[in-house]
C-alpha positions in Angstrom: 222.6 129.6 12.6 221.0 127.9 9.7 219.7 130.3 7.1 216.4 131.5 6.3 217.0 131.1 2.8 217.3 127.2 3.0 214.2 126.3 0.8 215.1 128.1 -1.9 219.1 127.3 -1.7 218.0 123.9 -1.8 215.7 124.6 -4.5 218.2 125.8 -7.1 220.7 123.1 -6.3 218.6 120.5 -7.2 217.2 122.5 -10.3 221.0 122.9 -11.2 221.4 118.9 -10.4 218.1 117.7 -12.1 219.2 119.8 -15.3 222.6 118.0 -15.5 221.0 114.8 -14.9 218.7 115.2 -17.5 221.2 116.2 -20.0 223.0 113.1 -19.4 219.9 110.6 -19.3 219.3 112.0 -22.6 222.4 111.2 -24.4 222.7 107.5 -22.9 220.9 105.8 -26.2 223.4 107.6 -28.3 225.8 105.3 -29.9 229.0 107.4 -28.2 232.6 106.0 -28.6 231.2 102.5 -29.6 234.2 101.2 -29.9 234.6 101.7 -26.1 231.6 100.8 -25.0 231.6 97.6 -26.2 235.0 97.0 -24.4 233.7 97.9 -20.7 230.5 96.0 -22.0 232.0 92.6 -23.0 235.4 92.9 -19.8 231.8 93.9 -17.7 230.1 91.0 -18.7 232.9 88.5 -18.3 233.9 89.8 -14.8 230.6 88.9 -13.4 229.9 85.8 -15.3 233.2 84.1 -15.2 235.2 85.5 -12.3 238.3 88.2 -12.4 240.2 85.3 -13.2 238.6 84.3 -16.5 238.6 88.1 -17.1 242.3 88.7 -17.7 242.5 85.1 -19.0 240.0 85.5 -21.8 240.1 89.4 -22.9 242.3 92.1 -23.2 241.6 94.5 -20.3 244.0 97.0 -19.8 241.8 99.4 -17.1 243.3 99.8 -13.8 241.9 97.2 -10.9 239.0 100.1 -9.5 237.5 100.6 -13.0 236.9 96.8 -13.3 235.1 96.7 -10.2 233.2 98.8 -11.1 232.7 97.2 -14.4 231.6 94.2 -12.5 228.9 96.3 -10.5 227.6 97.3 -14.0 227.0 94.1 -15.1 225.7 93.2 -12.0 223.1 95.9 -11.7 222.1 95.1 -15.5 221.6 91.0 -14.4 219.5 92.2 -11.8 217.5 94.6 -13.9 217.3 91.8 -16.8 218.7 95.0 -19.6 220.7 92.2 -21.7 220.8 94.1 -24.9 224.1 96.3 -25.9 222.2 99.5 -26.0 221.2 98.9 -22.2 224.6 97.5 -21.4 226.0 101.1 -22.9 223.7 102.8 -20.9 224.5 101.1 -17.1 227.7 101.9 -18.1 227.5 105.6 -18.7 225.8 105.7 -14.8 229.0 105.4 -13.3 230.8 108.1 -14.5 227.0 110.2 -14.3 227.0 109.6 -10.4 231.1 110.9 -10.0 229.6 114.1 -12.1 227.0 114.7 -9.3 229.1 114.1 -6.5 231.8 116.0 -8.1 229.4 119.0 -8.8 227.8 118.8 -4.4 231.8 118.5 -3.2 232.1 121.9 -5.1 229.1 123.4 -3.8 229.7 122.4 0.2 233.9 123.1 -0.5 232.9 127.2 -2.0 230.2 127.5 0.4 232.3 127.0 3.2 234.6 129.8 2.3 232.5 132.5 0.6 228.6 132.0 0.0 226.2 130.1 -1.6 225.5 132.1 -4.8 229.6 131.2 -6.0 228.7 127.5 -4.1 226.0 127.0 -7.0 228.0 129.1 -9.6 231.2 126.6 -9.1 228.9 123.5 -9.7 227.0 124.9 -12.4 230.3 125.4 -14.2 231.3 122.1 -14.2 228.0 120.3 -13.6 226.5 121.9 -16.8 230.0 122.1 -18.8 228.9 120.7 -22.4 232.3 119.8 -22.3 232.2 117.2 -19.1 228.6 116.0 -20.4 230.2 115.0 -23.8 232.8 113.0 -21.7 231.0 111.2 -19.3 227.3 111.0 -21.2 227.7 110.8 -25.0 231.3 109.6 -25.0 231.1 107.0 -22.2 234.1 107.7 -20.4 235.2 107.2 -17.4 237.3 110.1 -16.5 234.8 111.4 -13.9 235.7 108.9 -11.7 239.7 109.3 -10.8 238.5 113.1 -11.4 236.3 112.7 -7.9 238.8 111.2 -5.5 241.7 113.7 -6.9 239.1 116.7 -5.9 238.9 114.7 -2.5 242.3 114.7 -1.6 243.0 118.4 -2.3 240.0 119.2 -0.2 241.3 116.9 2.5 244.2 119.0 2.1 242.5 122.2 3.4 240.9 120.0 6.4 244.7 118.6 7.3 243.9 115.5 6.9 246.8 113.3 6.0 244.7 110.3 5.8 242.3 111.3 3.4 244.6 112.9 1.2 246.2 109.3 1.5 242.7 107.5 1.1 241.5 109.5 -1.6 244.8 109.3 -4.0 244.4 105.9 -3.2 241.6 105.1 -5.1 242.1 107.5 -7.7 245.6 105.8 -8.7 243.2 102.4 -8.8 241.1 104.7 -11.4 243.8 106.2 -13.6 247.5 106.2 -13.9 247.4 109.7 -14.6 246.4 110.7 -11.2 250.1 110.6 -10.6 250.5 114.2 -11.7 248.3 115.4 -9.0 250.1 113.5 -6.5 253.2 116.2 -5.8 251.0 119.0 -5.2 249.4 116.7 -2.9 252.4 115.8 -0.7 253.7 119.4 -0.2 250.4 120.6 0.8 249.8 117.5 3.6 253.9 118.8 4.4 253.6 122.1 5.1 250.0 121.8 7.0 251.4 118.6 9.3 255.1 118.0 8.4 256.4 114.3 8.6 253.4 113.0 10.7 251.2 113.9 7.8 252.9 112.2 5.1 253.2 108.9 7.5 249.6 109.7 7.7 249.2 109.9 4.0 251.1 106.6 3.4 248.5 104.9 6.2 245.5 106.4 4.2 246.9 105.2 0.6 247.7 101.8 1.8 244.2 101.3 3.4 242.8 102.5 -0.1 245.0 99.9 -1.9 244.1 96.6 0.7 240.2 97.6 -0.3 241.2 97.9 -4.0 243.0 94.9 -4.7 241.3 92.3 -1.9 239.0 91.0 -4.8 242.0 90.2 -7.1 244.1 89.1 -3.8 241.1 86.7 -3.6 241.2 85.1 -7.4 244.4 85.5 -7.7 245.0 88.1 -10.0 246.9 90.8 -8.4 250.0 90.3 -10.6 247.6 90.8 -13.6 245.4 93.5 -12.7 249.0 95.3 -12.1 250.9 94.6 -14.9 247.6 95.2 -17.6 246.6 98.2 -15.5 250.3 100.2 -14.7 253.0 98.5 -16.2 251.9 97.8 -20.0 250.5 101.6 -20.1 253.4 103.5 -20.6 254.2 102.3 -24.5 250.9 101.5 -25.2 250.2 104.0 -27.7 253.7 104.8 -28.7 252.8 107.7 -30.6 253.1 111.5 -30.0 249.3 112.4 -29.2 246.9 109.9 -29.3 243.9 112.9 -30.6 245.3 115.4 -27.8 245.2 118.8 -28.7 248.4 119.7 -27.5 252.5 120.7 -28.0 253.2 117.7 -30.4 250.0 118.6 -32.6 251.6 122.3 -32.6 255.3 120.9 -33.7 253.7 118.5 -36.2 254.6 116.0 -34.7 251.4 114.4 -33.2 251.4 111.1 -35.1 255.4 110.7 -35.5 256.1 107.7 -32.7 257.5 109.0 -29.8 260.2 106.7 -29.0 262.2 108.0 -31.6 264.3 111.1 -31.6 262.5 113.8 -33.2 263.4 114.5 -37.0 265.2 118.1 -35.9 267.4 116.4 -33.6 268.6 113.5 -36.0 269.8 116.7 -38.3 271.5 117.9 -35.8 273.5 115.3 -34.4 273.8 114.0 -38.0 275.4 117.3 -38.6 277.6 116.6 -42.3 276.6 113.1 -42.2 273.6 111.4 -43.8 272.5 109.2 -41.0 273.4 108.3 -37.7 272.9 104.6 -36.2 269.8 103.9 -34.2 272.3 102.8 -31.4 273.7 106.3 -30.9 274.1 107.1 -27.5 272.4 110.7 -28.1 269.8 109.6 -30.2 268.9 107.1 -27.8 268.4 109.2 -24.8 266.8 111.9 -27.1 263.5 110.2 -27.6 260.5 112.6 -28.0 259.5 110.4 -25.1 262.1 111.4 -22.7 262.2 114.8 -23.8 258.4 115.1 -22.6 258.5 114.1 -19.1 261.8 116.2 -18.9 259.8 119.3 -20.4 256.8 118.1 -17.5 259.1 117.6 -15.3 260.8 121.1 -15.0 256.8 122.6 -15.5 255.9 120.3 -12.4 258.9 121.7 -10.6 258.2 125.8 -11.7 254.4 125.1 -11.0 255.0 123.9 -7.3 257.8 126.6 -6.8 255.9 129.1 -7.6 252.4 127.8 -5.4 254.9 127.2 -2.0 254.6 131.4 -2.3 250.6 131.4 -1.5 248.9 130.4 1.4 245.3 130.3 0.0 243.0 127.7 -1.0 242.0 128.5 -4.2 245.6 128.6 -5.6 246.0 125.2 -4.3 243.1 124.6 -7.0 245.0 126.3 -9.5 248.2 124.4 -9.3 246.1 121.4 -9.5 244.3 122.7 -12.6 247.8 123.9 -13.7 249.5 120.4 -13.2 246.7 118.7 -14.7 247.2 121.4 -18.1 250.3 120.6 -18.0 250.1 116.8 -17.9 248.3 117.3 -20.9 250.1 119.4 -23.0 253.9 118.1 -22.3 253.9 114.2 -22.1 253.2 112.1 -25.1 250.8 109.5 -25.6 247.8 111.8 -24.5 244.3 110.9 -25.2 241.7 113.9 -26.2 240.2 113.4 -22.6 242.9 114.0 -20.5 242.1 117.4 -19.7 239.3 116.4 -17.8 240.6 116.6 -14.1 241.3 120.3 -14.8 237.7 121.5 -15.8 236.9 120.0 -12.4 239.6 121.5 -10.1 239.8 125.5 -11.8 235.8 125.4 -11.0 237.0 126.7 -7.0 239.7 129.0 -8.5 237.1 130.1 -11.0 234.5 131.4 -9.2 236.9 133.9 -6.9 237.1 136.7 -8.9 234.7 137.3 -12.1 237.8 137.8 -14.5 239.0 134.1 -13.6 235.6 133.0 -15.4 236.9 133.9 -18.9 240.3 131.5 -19.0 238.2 128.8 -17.4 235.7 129.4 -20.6 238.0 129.2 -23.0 240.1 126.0 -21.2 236.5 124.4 -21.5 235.9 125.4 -25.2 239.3 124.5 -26.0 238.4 120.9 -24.3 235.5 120.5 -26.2 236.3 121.4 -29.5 239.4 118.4 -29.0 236.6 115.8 -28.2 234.2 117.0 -31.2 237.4 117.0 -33.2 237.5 113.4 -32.6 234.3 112.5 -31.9 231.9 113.9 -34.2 228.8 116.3 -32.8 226.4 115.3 -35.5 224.7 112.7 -33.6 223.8 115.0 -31.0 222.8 117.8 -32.7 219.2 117.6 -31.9 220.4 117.6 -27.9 222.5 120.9 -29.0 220.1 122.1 -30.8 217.7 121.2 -27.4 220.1 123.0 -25.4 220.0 126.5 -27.2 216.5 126.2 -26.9 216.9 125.8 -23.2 219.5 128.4 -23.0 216.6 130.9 -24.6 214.4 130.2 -21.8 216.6 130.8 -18.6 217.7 134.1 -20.7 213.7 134.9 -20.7 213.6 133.6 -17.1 216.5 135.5 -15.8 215.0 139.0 -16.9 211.4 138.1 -15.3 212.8 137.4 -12.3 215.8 139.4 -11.7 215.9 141.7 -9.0 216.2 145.3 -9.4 219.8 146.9 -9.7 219.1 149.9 -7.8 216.5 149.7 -5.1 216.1 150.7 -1.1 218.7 150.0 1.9 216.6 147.2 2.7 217.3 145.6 -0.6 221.0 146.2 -0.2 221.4 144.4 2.9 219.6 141.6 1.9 221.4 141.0 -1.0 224.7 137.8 -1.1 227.8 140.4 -0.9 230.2 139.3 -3.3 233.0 136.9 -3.0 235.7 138.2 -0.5 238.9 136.6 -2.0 240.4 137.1 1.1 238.1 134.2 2.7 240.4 131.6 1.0 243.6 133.1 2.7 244.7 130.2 4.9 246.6 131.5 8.0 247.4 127.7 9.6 249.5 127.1 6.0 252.7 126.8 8.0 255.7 128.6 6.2 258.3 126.0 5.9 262.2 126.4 5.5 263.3 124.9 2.3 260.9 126.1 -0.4 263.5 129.7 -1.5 266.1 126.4 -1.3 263.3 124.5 -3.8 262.6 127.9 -6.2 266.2 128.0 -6.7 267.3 124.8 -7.1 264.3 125.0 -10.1 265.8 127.9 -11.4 269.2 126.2 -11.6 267.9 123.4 -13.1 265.9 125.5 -15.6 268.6 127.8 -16.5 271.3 124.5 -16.9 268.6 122.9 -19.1 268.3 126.1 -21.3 271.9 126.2 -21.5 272.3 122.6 -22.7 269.7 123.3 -25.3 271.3 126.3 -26.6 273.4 124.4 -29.7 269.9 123.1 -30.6 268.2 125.9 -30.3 270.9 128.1 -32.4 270.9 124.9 -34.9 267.1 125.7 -35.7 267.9 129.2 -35.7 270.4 128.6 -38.7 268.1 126.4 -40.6 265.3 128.6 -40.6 267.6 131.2 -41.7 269.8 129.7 -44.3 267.2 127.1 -45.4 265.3 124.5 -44.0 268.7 122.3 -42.9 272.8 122.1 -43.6 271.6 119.1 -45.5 269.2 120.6 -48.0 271.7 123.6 -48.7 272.7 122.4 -52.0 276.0 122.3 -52.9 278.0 123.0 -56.2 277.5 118.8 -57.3 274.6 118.3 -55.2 270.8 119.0 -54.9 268.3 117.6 -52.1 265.5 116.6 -53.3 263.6 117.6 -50.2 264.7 121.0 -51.4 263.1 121.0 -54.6 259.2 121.2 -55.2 257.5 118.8 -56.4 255.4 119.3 -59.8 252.6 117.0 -59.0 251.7 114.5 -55.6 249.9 112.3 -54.8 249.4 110.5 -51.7 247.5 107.8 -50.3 247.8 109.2 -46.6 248.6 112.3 -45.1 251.0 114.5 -47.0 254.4 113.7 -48.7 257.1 114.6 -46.0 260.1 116.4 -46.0 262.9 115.2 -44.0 261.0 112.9 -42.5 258.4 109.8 -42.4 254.9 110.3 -43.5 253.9 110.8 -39.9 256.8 113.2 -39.2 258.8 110.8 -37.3 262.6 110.4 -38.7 263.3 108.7 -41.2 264.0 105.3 -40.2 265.9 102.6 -42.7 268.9 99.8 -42.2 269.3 100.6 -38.5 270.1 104.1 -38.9 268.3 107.3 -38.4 268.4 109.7 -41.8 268.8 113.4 -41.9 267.4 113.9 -45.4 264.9 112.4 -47.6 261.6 112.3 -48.2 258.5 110.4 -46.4 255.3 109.2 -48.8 252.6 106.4 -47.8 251.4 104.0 -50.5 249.7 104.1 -53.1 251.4 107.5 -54.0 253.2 109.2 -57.4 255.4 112.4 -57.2 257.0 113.6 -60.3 260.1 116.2 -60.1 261.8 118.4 -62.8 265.2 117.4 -63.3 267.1 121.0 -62.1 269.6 121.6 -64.7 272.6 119.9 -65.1 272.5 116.9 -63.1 273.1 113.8 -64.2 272.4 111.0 -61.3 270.3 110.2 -59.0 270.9 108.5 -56.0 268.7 107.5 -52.4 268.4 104.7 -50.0 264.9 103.5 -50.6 262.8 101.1 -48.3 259.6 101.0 -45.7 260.2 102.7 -43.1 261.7 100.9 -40.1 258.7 102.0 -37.3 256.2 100.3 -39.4 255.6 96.8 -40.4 254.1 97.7 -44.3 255.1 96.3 -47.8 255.5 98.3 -50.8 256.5 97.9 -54.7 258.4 101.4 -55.5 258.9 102.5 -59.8 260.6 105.3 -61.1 260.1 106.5 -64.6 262.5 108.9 -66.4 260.2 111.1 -68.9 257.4 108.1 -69.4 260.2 105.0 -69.5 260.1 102.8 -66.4 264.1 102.8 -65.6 263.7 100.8 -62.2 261.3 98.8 -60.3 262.6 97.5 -56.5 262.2 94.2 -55.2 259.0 93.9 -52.5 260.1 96.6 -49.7 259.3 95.7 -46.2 260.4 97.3 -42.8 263.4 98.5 -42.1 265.0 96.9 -44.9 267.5 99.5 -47.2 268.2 99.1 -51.1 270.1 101.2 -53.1 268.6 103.4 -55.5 271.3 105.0 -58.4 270.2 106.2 -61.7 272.0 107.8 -64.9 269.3 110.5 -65.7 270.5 110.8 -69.0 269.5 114.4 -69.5 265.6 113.4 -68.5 263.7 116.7 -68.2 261.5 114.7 -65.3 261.4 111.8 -62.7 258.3 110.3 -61.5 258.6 107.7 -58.1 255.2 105.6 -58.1 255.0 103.4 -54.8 252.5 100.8 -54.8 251.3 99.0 -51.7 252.0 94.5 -51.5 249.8 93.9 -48.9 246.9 94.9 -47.0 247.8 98.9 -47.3 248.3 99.8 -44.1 251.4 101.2 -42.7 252.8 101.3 -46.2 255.4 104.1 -44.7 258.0 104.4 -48.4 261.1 106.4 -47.5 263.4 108.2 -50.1 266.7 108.5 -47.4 269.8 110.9 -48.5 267.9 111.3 -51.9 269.9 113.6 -54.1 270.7 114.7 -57.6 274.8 114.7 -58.3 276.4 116.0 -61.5 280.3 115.2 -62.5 282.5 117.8 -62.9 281.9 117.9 -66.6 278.7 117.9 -66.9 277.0 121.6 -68.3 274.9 123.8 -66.3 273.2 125.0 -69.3 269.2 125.2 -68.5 267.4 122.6 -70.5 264.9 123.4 -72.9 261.1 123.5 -71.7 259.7 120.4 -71.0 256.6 119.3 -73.2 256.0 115.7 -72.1 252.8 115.2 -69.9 252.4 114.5 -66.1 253.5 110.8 -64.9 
């Protein structure tokens, strides 16, 4: 029976849609991520002029094979509309990703309405439709996360029709989008299982492979299928080989969000260093303890706990939330994440939100958390008169909403017409089928989880000790020797970031000669620290050099009191020299590194630096030092 509130449903949804659009349309002469923009709009432009062919020939494209379809569509709808200029070209290609946003925002609406009612239809869309934090994505930004976004919303809904073949269909294309559709794709498979068993996923596998034969045909056609998958899957992983690439996330809360992540982190070089100063680059544990590795095994075991614990519902929302929790996770553990990664999750948690009122607070603060990441890298100012737009707006539906608001308490008549709330119970799925194996699949993640605890333990005692007894056995200083990452320096400065202890100036390890070094310090040229000798030590001794993840040159003095005692040769990566000084009873030493180049990656290590004192020498405290800073 079709409701007698129709006119008016329809009314609000396309108020809801006509704001979003707006919002959108308003930001598309803004100059965005230019750096982007002019990426899709020169790969766009060469596409359709010169073929897929000349494309990977010519540029640089590194976008999976959907996105440059699409790319060619741009162009081609901005050839037929004669908008030649880069401002126009930015702004054809912000409609894409637009369009995803309102289809995204209608699948949310029809998928809620179908299970509860049309207030929490419009409330789910609103939430992500209107979310400053998708608009700054797709609209100001010019990204293209929307996209992939849509057809992993598709599949999960395709779950709850038991539809193996559009799961199949629909993770398809969004694989063609994004590589990072992948995490989605588990929670996928076990839902498809337990609704239709092994005729489902045969189904699934018929549905991806149609997906990929309307994908690829246009390469298959010119040729290029080799390229668009090697430039589009294969040269990904590595391609930012770096913690976080401006993600918000566990490497940016260990300090370790610029280190490169095909290292071993700085911690476990110490560790398996143990007494030693260094350990060879070709150690069999510091090779298979790359921050890298250690991510997917930390997303693997949350992938694993996140599915075990979802094979206990049978509800529809909750299949939402493991997506939303995948996609979090996917985030948070891996390395190499971009700010914008989030995105899929602000989508999927809109049908989990909208269940139960409390459920609305975590998904506001997942979506302030998202934005502040993007304005953290992307700066607001620009846009401030949209903001500024936008509270105005804001004022006026406030207004609006106490005009026409209908009265809390008022007759039985009012009652009954009035939407009941949200039953959560409508999202129970009774056709879920229970399957046998997932108590055999919680367990076998609790094993797993427990063993990797348990092989962790020695590390996790190691940091223990350091934070107890001082910051590492190596800066513990003995009765010849003193670290000089133990000491404090008198005076710093830096050309970039912060003079590092134990580490590389972007917290990696400290990398020189081959081998990985437990102790030192990290600065980046030009910089000029100055220590006070600590009393009683006569030498000084380090392996000096650029560090061996970067490809910088650097000129590196050190100056006992104000006398220039040594000056190195040209320092370039990787490449060790030995640095051993008489201090003869100097009161302070002063390390000036200067860049030889073009200043960038200028990465200057001070490995196993230490002051030593013979036998003979006094411990007497030397008299106070009057000579100015170096």
């Amino acid at each position: 029976m079709r409701s007698k509130n129709l006119p008016a449903q329809f009314f609000l949804l396309s108020l809801l849609l006509l704001i979003g659009v707006a919002a959108r349309i308003s930001l598309f002469g803004e100059r965005g991520y230019a750096a982007d923009l002019q990426w899709f709009a020169n790969w766009s432009r060469v596409a359709y002029a010169d073929g897929l062919a000349a494309l990977y020939d010519n540029t640089d494209v590194n976008y999976p094979p959907l996105y440059v379809l699409v790319l060619w569509f741009c162009a081609a709808a901005a050839d037929w509309f004669g908008l030649t200029s880069d401002v126009a070209m930015h702004a054809v290609l912000r409609v894409p990703p637009m369009l995803a946003d309102v289809a995204i925002a209608l699948v949310l609406y029809r998928f809620v309405k179908h299970y509860a009612n049309t207030s929490a239809a419009r409330l789910a869309a609103a939430i992500y439709f209107l979310n400053p934090a998708v608009i700054y994505v797709t609209a100001y930004w010019g990204q293209v996360d929307s996209v992939h976004t849509l057809f992993l919303l598709l599949a999960l809904v395709a779950c709850s029709r038991r539809s193996g073949w559009g799961v199949g269909f629909w993770l398809g294309f969004a694989l063609a989008q994004k590589l990072q559709s992948l995490a989605i794709v588990p929670l996928a498979l076990i839902e498809v299982f337990r609704y239709l068993r092994w005729r489902g996923l045969r189904d699934v596998a018929g549905g991806f492979l149609l997906a990929v034969v309307i994908v690829l045909a246009p390469f298959l056609a010119a040729g290029t299928v080799d390229d668009a998958l090697q430039r589009g899957y294969r040269q990904v992983v590595g391609q930012y080989p770096q913690c976080s690439v401006e993600a918000y996330n566990l490497w940016c809360l260990l300090g370790l969000h610029e280190a490169r992540d095909n290292a071993p982190p700085p911690s476990v070089v110490r560790f398996l260093a143990g007494d030693a100063d260094s350990i060879a680059v070709e150690d069999p544990w510091a090779a298979r303890l790359t921050v890298r590795r250690i991510s997917l095994v930390l997303f693997a075991l949350c992938v694993a706990t996140i599915l075990a614990i979802h094979l206990q519902s049978q509800r529809h929302d909750a299949r939402f939330l493991a997506g939303g929790a995948l996609a979090l996770a996917f985030f948070v553990l891996p390395t190499e994440m971009h700010e914008r990664y989030l995105f899929p999750a602000i989508a999927l948690l809109a049908v989990w939100a909208v269940v139960v009122p409390q459920r609305l607070a975590v998904y506001a603060l997942l979506s302030a958390l998202f934005l502040v990441n993007l304005v953290g890298v992307l700066a607001i100012d620009p846009v401030r008169g949209h903001v500024g737009g936008a509270m105005v707006l804001a004022l006026l539906v406030l207004i609006g909403w106490q005009l026409f608001q209908r009265p809390v308490v008022g007759d039985a008549d009012d009652a009954r017409k009035a939407e009941p709330p949200v039953d959560p119970r409508a999202f129970d799925d009774p056709l879920l089928q229970p399957v046998r194996w997932p108590r055999l699949f919680q367990a076998l993640t609790l094993v797993v989880l427990l063993a990797t605890v348990g092989a962790a333990a020695p590390f996790g005692l190691f940091m223990v000790r350091e934070q107890t007894l001082g910051r590492s056995t190596g800066e513990r200083a003995t009765a010849q020797t003193q670290p000089l990452s133990a000491l404090e320096p008198d005076s710093v400065r830096v050309g970039y970031g912060a003079l590092q202890r134990q580490r590389e100036v972007t917290r990696g390890p400290l990398l020189l000669g081959g081998r990985y070094f437990a102790d030192g310090v990290g600065v980046h040229a030009p910089a000029r620290v100055t220590y006070d000798v600590p009393a009683g030590y006569d030498r000084f001794r380090a392996t000096v050099g650029v560090d061996g993840g970067f490809d910088g040159m650097a000129l590196l003095e050190v100056f006992l009191d104000r006398r220039k005692v040594y000056q190195s040769p040209v320092l370039t990566r990787g490449v060790p020299h030995t640095l051993d000084l008489d201090l003869n009873g100097a009161r302070r030493i002063t390390f000036a590194v200067d860049p030889r180049g073009r200043n960038t990656d200028d990465h200057v290590n001070l490995a196993a630096a230490r002051f030593e004192r013979s036998s003979s020498t006094p411990t007497s405290q030397p008299t106070p030092n009057t000579q100015p800073n170096e």
